[in-house]
SETORLO-197038 format. One record per residue (C-alpha): z, y, x. Coordinates in steps of 0.5 Angstrom, whole numbers, plus 2048, in hexadecimal, padded with zeros to 3 digits. Example, Ala and Ser with C-alpha at 12.3 -4.5 7.8 and 13.67 -1.06 7.14 Angstrom:
2
8107F7819/80E7FE81B/
END
This chain:
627
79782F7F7/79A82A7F2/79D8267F9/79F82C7FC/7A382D7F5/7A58267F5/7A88277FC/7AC82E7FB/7AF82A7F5/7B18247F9/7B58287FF/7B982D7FA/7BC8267F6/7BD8237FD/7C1829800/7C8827801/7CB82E802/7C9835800/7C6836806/7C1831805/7C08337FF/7BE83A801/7BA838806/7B6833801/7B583A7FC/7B483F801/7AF844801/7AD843808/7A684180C/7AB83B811/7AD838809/7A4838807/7A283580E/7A883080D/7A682F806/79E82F808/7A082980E/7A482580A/79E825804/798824809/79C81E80B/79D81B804/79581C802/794818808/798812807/7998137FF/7948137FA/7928197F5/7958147EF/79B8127F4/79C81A7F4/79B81C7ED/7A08177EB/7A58197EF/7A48207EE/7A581F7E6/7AA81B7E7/7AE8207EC/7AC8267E7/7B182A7E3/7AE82A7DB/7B382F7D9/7B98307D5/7BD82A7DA/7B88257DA/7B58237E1/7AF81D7E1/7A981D7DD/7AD8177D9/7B281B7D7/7AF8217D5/7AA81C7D0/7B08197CD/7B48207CC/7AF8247C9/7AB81F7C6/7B081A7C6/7AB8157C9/7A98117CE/7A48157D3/79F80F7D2/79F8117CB/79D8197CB/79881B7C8/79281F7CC/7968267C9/79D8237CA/79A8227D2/7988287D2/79D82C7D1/7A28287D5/79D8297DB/79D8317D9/7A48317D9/7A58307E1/7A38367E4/7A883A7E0/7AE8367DC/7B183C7DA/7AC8407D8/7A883B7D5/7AD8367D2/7AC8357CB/7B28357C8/7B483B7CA/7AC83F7CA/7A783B7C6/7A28417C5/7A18407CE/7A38397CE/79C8377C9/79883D7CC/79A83A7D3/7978337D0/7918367CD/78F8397D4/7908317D7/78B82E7D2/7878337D3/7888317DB/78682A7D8/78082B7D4/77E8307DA/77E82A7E0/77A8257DB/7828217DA/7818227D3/77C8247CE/77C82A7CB/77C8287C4/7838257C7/78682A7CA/78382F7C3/7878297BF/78D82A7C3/78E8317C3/78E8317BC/79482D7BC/79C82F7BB/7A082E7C2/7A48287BE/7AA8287C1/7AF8237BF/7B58237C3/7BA81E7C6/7C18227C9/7BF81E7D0/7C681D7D5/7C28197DA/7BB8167DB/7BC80E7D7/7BD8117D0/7B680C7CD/7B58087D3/7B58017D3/7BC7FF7D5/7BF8067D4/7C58047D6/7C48017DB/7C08077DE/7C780A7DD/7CB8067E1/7C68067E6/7C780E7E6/7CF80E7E5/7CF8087EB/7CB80D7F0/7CE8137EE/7D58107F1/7D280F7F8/7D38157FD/7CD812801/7C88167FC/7CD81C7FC/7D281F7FF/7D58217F7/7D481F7F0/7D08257EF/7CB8237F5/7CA81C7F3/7C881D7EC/7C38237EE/7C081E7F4/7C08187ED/7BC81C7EA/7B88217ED/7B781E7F4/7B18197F4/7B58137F5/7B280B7F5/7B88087F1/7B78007F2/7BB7FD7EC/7BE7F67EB/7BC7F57E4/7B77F07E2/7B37F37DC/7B27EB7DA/7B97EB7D9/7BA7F27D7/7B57F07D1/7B97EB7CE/7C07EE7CF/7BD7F47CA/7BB7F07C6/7C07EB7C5/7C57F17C4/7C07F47BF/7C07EE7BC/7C77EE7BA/7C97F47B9/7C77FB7B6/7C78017B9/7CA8057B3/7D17FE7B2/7D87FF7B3/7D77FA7B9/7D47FB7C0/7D17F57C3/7CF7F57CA/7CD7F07D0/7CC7F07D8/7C97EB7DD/7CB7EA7E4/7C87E67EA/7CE7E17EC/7CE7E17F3/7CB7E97F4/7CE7ED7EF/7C77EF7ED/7C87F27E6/7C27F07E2/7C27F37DB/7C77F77D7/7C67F87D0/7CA7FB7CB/7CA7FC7C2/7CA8047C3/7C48077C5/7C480D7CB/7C58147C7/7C98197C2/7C88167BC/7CE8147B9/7CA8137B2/7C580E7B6/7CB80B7B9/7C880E7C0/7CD80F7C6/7CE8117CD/7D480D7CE/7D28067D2/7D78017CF/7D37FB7D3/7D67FD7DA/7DD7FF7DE/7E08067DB/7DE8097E2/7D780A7E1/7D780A7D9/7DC80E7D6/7DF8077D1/7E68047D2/7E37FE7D1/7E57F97CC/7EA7F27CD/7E77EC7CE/7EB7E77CB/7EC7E07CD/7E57E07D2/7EC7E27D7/7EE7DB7D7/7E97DA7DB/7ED7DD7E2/7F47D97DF/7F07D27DF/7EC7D57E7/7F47D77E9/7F77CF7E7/7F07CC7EA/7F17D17F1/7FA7CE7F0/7F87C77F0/7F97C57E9/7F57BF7E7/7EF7C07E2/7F37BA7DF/7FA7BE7DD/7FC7BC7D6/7FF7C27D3/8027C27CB/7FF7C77C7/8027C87C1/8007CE7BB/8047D37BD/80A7D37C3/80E7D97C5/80E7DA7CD/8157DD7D0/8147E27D6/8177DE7DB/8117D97DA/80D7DD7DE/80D7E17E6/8097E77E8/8077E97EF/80E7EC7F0/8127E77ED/8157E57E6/8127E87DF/8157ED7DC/8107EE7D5/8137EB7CE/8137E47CA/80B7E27CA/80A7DF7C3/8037DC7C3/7FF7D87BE/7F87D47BD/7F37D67B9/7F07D07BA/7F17C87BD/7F97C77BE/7FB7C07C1/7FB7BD7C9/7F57C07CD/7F37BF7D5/7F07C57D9/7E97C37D5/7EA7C37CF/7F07C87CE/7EA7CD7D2/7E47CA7CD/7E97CB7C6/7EC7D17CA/7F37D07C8/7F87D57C8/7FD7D27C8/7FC7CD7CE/7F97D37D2/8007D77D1/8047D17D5/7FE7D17D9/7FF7D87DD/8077D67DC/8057D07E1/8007D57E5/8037DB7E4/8017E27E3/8007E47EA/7FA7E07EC/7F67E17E5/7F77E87E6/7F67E97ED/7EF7E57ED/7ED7EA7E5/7EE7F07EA/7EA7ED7F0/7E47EB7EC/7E57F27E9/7E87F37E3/7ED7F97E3/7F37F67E1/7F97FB7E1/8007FA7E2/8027FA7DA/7FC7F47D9/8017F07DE/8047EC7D8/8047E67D5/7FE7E67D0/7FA7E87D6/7F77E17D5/7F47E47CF/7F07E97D1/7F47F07D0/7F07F47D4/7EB7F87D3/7E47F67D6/7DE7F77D6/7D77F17D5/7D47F47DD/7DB7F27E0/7DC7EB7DC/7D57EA7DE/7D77EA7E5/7DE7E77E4/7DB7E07E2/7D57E17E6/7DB7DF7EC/7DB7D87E9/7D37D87E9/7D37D97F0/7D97D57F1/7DF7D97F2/7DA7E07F6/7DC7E67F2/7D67EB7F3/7D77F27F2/7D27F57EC/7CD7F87EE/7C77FC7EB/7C47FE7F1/7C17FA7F7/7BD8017FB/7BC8087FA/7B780C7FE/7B58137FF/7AE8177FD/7AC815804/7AD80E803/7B480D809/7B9809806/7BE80E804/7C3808802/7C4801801/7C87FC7FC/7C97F5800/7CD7F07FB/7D47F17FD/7D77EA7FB/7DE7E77FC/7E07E07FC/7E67DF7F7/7E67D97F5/7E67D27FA/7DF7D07F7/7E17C97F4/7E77CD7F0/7E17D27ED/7DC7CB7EC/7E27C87E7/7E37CE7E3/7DB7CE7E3/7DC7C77E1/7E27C87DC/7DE7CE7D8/7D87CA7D8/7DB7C67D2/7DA7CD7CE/7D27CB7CF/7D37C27CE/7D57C07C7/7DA7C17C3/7DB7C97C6/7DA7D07C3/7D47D17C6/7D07CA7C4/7D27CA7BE/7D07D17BD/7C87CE7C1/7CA7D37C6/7C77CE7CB/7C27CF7D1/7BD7CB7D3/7C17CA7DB/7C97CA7DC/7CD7CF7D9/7D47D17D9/7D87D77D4/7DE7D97D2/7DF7DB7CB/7E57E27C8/7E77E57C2/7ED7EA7C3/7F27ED7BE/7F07EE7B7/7EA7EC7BA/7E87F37BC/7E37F07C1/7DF7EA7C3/7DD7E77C8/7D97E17CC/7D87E17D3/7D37DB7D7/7D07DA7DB/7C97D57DF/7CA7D47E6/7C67DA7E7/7C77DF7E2/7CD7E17DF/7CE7E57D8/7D47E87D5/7D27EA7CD/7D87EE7C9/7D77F07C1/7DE7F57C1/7E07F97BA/7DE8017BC/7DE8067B6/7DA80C7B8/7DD80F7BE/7DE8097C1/7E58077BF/7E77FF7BE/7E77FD7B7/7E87F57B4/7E27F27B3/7E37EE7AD/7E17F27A7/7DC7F47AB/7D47F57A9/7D07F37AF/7C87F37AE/7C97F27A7/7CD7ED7A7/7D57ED7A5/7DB7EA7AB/7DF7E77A7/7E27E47AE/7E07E57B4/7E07E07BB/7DD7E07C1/7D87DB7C0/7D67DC7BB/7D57E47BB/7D57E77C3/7D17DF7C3/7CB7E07C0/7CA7E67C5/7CA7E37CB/7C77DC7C9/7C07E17C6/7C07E47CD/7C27DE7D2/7BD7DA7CE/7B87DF7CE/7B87DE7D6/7BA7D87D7/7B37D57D9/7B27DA7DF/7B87D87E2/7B87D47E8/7BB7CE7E5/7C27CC7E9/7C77C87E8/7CF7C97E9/7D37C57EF/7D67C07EC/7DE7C17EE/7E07BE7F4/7E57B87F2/7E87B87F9/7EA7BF7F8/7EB7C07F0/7F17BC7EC/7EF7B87E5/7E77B87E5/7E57B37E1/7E17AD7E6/7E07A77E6/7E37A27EA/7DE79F7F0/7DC7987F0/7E17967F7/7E078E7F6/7DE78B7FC/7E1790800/7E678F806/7ED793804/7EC798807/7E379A807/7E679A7FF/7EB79E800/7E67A3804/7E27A37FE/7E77A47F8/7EA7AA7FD/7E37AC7FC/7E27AC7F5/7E87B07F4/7ED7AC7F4/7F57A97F7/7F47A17F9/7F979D7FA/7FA7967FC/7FD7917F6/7FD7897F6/7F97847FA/7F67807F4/7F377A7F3/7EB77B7F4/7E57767F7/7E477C7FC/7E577D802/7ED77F804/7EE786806/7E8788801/7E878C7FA/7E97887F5/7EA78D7EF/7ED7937ED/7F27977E9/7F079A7E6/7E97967E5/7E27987E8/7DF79D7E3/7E579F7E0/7E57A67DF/7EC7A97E1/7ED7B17E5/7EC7B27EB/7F27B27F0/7F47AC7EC/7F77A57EF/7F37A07EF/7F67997F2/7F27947F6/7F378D7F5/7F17897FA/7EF7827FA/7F377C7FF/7EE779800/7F07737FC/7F176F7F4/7F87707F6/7FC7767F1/7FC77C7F5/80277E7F9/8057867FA/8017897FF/80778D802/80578C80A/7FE790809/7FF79780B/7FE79B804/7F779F804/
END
């Protein structure tokens, strides 16, 4: 029976050991009665539908394709919703004898084997016969597609890849590589995926978008979940094949080299990023006013690594844009070089690169330079994704993941994927950054200027690198975090500039983060931002973060010392100044300085002038305790 095949299909893709596998194909009565037990039990718990389709999709279709969606869309090139009545037919033959009746290598059996099916049909009343006469009379259509694994033409196909590779590299589904990719592909698992088809949609759209398959340039965009890790979509320009001529590829540029085969691509200034979180983290107020000229040129001993002093060359560094005296604010909104040079000298190089690494960016020791601000290093849209998504979450990293459970052919959990989170930043340090990169979304940044907006708050970084061989723009809403990348690629994948380039039709004469990976990652983010939850950022804790701009709180009235209580708790130093002459009571605020609803940093002084109580001119206060 189909069951029992179904069943016999199920154990030899489980069996771990030749043994097992042995067992599973034997041609003894113990092997029957097993088989027979196990399928009773299915036919009592499943349904006959239930049981077809995992028959189909546990089938091997011949010539290496596995599942019916595979053998749809290697011999037709299709998906199996699309197959016509002789196209179904065929396939449905093939299953009782790959070999002998796989239809590239025997057509004459193959399409005697179909024949026999719609007569079947037609015999027990599922078709009529005028259908089945109809069918017969047509060719076998093949229309081949080389398959690698089962995602080519499926919705999110690389996402599907990655879900294989990710699962691929886990032991509990097998002892070797081997065993864990024939029980992927033939032993009935119930994968539970993180994707969001919602999500899915848009991010395929927004990259088709901007750029065709068949372009020197690979586009590319991934969603994570902040404060999970749950990877929500990836897309990618390049479709899933062998094609060169189409631009089809196997090669999966939107996720780490370990599970797609790419480098990478270097991602520019979104790494400033880690040096602003590093000064946070350090101490250096929001406030700092660092000078910022066009070009400057940083000597080795400006910076320290992890063991001590820097040993690389003289770093000449330049703007491409704003040059004057920024703070932390507006030196991140501009995204001034020059200003980040001076700031990772103040920083150092160790903490940026140590918090990259940590939220999974494989930084090797040669990237340990002082351009790393810059983004040197090759990377990937899924791990900057998840990198921002620690801001999000407010300083927890979450380690990527595609995956939530994997169940057997019996429905028993065979693994499962709980979020694997780390706090790496204190949370008011992560909520200043978020607070920082939010101006690339107000007015006067990149991403407003380029009506990147949404609907609830947002943050994002822009990056360009060398030669401008890739762009960049990563952001990000409370809830969701996107990485979307536009890189210069010929046809085998290799990095090339993007100026000069034709990308859908349209000439590059020069190419910018906001306004070529921007676009990207506005279309999709705007696309779903109606089905996020709507959320706020925390706003930066001013007793716990130096520079934030706030206003001053109206302490008139207040003895010295409930004022002094209430200026602390507004992030700022009093002290107190001079008696002054006030009609209100001695002992009470009379004013400040700076006054009340002034806007200065926080972590700033603000004296306390205090009221003697008389006409009189006031008098030094230099008795009363300092608060």
């Amino acid at each position: 029976s189909i069951t029992q095949q179904m069943v016999k299909q199920t154990l030899v893709a489980q069996a771990d050991t030749e043994a097992e596998a042995a067992a599973a194909t034997a041609d003894t009565y113990e092997r029957k009665f097993n088989e027979l037990r196990y399928a009773i039990a299915f036919e009592e718990r499943y349904s006959k539908d239930w049981i077809l389709e995992r028959y189909l999709n546990v089938s091997y279709y011949g010539d290496g394709a596995y599942g019916i969606e595979a053998a749809a869309q290697h011999y037709f090139s299709k998906p199996a919703a699309r197959l016509t009545l002789p196209e179904a037919a065929l396939l449905a033959g093939v299953v009782k004898n790959p070999t002998q009746y796989d239809p590239t290598n025997n057509a004459q059996a193959s399409r005697e084997r179909r024949n026999l099916v719609l007569a079947r049909m037609a015999e027990l009343n599922v078709i009529s016969r005028s259908e089945a006469r109809k069918a017969r009379k047509a060719g076998l259509g093949l229309r081949e597609s080389p398959t690698r694994n089962g995602c080519v033409g499926v919705r999110g196909e690389f996402f599907c890849d990655y879900v294989r590779e990710y699962l691929a590299q886990d032991p509990r589904l097998g002892r070797t590589a081997s065993q864990r990719r024939r029980v992927l592909t033939q032993g009935g698992l119930t994968i539970q995926t993180t994707i969001d088809p919602r999500m899915q949609r848009a991010t395929d759209a927004a990259v088709r978008s901007h750029v065709r398959p068949t372009d020197q340039a690979i586009g590319g965009l991934a969603m994570v979940e902040p404060g999970t890790g749950e990877v929500r979509a990836l897309s990618q320009s390049r479709p899933m094949g062998s094609n060169r001529a189409r631009g089809q590829t196997y090669l999966n540029y939107v996720v780490p080299e370990q599970y797609g085969d790419s480098n990478g691509f270097q991602a520019g200034s979104t790494f400033k990023a880690f040096v602003l979180a590093a000064a946070l983290k350090q101490g250096i107020s929001l406030s700092t006013r660092i000078p910022s000229p066009p070009q400057r040129t940083m000597p080795p001993d400006r910076f320290t690594t992890c063991d001590g002093p820097y040993y690389g060359d003289p770093w000449s560094v330049g703007n491409s844009g704003s040059s004057g005296t920024f703070n932390l604010y507006d030196g991140t909104k501009n995204s001034v070089n020059t200003f980040f040079a001076e700031l990772e000298a103040r920083t150092g190089l160790c903490d940026p690169i140590t918090l990259a690494r940590d939220m999974g960016i494989a930084v090797p020791e040669s990237d340990e330079v002082a351009p790393f601000t810059l983004g040197v290093t090759d990377t990937n849209p899924l791990t900057m994704a998840s990198a921002y998504a620690t801001f999000a979450a407010r300083g927890s990293w979450c380690e990527p993941r595609p995956v939530t459970e994997v169940r057997d052919s019996r429905g028993r959990i065979v693994a499962d994927y709980e979020a694997a989170c780390e706090q790496l930043l204190p949370q008011p340090v992560a909520d200043a950054v978020n607070d920082v990169l939010a101006g690339v979304q107000e007015p006067g940044g990149f991403g407003y200027s380029q009506g990147l907006v949404l609907e609830q708050e947002s943050a994002a970084k822009t990056g360009t690198i060398q030669r401008n061989k890739a762009v960049w723009y990563v952001g990000y809403t409370p809830n969701l975090a996107a990485a979307a990348m536009l890189a210069g690629a010929n046809s085998l994948g290799h990095p090339i500039s993007l100026n000069g380039q034709i990308v859908n039709g349209a000439y590059i004469a020069e190419a910018f983060g906001s306004t070529y990976a921007g676009p990207i990652w506005g279309q999709a983010m705007q696309a779903v931002d109606n089905v996020l939850p709507d959320a706020e950022f925390v706003d930066p804790d001013p007793t716990a973060i130096l520079g934030r701009p706030a206003q001053v709180p109206d302490v008139t009235g207040l003895s010295a010392e409930d004022a002094a209580v209430e200026l602390r708790d507004a992030g700022f130093v009093p002290t107190v100044g001079s008696y002054v002459d006030s009609t209100l009571a001695k002992g009470q605020t009379a004013s400040t300085t700076p006054v009340a609803g002034a806007t200065v940093g926080s972590g700033s002084a603000v004296t306390l002038n205090v009221s003697d109580g008389t006409e009189e001119p006031g008098r030094p206060a230099e008795d009363d305790e300092e608060e």
